[in-house]
Each structure stands twice: as structure tokens, then as C-alpha cells.
N, C-alpha and C positions, 0 to 999 in steps of 0.2 A: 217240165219241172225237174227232170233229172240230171240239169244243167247245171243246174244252184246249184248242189255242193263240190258238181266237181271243178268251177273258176277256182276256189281257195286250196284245191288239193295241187291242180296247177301252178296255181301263183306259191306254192309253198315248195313243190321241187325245184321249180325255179331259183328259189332262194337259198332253198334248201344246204347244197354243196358248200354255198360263198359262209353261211355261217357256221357253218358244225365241219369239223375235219374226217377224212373219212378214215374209217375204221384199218388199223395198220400203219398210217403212215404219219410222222412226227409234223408235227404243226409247226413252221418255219417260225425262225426268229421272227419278233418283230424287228424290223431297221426304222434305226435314228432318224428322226425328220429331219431332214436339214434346216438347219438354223443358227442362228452364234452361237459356237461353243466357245466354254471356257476358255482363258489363255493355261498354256500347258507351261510348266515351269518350265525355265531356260534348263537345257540338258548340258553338262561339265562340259562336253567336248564342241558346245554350239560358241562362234563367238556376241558374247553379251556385252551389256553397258561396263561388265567389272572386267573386263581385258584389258581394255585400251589404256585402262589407270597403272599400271605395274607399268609399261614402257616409255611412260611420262616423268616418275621417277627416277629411273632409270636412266632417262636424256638429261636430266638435271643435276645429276649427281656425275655423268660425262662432262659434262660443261663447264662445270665446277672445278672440276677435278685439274685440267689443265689450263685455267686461269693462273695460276703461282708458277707455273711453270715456267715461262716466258720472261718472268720476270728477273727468274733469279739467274739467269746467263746475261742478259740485260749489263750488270753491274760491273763485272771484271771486263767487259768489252772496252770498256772505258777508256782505264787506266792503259792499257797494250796501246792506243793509238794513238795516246800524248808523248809515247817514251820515241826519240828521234832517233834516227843509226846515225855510224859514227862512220866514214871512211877516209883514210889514211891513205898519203898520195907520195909515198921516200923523194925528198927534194933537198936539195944543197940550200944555203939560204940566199945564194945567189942564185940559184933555178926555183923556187918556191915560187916566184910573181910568174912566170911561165907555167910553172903547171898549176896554177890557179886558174890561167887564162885558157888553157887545155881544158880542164874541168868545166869550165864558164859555156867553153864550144859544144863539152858535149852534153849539157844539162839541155842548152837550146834545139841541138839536133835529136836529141831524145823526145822534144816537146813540151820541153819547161817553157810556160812563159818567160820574158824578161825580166816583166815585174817580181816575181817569185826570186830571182836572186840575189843575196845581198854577198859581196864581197871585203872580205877584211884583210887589210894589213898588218903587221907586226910592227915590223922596221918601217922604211921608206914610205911616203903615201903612193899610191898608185899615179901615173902620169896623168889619168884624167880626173882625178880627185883636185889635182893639183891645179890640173889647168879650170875648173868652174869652181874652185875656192877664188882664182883672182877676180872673178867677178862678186867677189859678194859673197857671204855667207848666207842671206836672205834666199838667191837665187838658188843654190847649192841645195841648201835641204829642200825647198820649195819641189825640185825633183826626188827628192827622197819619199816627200809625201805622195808626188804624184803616184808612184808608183808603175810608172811605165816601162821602165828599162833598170836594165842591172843598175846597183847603185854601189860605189867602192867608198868604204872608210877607213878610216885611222884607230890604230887601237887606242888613241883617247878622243875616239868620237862616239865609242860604242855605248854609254850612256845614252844618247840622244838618235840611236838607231832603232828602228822600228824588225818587228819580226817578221822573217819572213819563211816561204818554206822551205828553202834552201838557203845554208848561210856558207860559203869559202871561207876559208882560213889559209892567209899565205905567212909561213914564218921566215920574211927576208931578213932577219936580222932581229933586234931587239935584246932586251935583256930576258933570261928567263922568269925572275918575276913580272915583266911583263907578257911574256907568253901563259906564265899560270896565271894570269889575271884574265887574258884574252880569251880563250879556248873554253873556260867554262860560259862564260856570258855568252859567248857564240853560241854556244851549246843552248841555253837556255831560249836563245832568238832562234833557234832553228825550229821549224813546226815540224820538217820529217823528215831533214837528212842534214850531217854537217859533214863537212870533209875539210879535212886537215892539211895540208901541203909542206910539208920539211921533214924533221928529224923525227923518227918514228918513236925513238927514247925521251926525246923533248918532249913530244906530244903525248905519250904516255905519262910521263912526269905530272907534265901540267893539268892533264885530265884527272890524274889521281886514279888508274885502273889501267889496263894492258886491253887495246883494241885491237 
């Protein structure tokens, strides 16, 4: 019988320590169960969804920014690569048609096409102008159009001559109102280079300017 009451004094030491803390010494935290916590505000120095938005503006307002730029060197480009040079070759009006033909050689050996050259006369027509005039005017400019090979004209054929990028000018002769008539139309038929052949005061005259 003197069993009974001591099972419960047992079963109570037993238990005893786990619920009551012992005397002196601080009863530990409890710790957090684990589970979902909160979300924790985004902290200033973490990167968040409001970062990425400031250097989006930023690239758009770069992008922006040099669109007009391009455009406006664009325009005066232009203008600089219609204007033709002039160059000036000192010839007697009897050596003009030779150093036209000088100039002719070195346009080719430099790597002018053919077709790119048109030659003009003042005075006399060139000997090969003269000799495919006698077949025919049809056939004569018929090569003008084609475009193949140098083409020589008359200073009153220059109406009816086509531009090219190079245009000779030989002054054999002529009156100088026809050299002021001649030299600026050349000028105008030249896309990027005219060269003059004779009197360098003539040629200045009739250009109207000192080259």
C-alpha cells in the first residue's frame, strides 16, 4: 500500500524540472517557430522593382537626345559636293587642242572612265568630231548617248551635250564672247572637275572670278 502515493511523487519529479524553471536561473527565450514570416520591407540599399525605372529614363532621354544630331551636318554636305573644281592648263591657242589631249591621257591613266569625259572646243572642232560628223549627225550623238568613250564637241554643240564628270575645255581660238559663253556651260556640265586649256586671263575673264 505504501506504493500508491509514491507513483505520483515520481511521475511529478519526472515532470517536474520540464515545467517550473529552477530557482536562480533565467528561463530562456522562447524561439520563433518556424513558419512564413512577413515580407520585410525592401531596405534603401537592396536592389528593388523601383531601380530599374530611373535608368529606363535615362536610356530614353540618351536616345533622344542624339537623334537631331545627325541630321543637322546632313544638310551643308550637300551643297560642298555639287560645287566642281576648276583647273587651268597655260596653252597658246595653237597648243590648247594638245593639252587638252594631254589632260584627256591623264584623266585615263589616273582611272577616269572614258565615258566620264566630255571634251570641248572653242575655235576649230576636234579631228574626230569632224570625221563622225561626216557620217551623219544621227550616228555622232548616237555615241554621245552611248556613253562609252570620250566624246569631243563644238562650242555650238554645247546645248545638246550631256554632263559629264569631267568636262576639257580647249581655247584654240575663237572669239572671246564665245569663250565667255563656253566656259561657264562647261562649268555647269562638269559634275566634279573642269579644266581649262589656254589663256589663263581669258579663262579668268570668261569665268568671271581668278582660279
Amino acid at each position: 500500500m505504501p506504493l500508491i502515493p509514491e507513483e505520483p511523487q515520481i511521475h511529478e519529479s519526472a515532470q517536474g524540472p520540464r515545467a517550473t524553471p529552477a530557482a536562480g536561473r533565467t528561463a530562456p527565450t522562447p524561439r520563433p517557430v518556424p513558419g512564413p514570416r512577413p515580407a520585410a520591407p525592401p531596405r534603401p540599399g537592396r536592389p528593388g522593382p523601383l531601380r530599374p525605372t530611373p535608368p529606363v529614363q535615362r536610356t530614353a532621354r540618351d536616345v533622344a537626345a542624339p537623334k537631331p544630331g545627325p541630321s543637322a551636318p546632313a544638310s551643308p554636305a550637300a551643297p560642298a559636293a555639287a560645287t566642281p573644281q576648276i583647273q587651268v592648263i597655260p596653252a597658246s591657242p595653237e597648243g590648247a587642242l594638245d593639252a587638252a589631249e594631254g589632260a584627256v591621257d591623264l584623266l585615263l591613266d589616273s582611272g577616269r572612265a572614258p565615258g566620264e569625259v566630255l571634251v570641248v572646243t572653242v575655235g576649230e572642232r576636234h579631228p574626230w568630231a569632224t570625221h563622225e560628223l561626216s557620217f551623219g549627225e544621227a550616228s555622232y550623238w548616237a555615241q554621245h548617248d552611248a556613253g562609252d568613250d570620250v566624246f569631243y564637241a563644238g562650242a555650238g554643240e554645247m546645248g545638246r551635250a550631256g554632263s559629264r564628270p569631267v568636262v576639257v575645255v580647249a581655247l584654240n581660238g575663237g572669239t572671246d564672247a564665245v569663250a565667255a559663253a563656253t566656259l561657264p556651260t562647261a562649268l555647269g556640265l562638269a559634275g566634279a572637275l573642269l579644266i581649262a586649256c589656254g589663256d589663263p586671263e581669258r579663262i579668268n575673264s570668261a569665268l568671271g572670278a581668278a582660279v
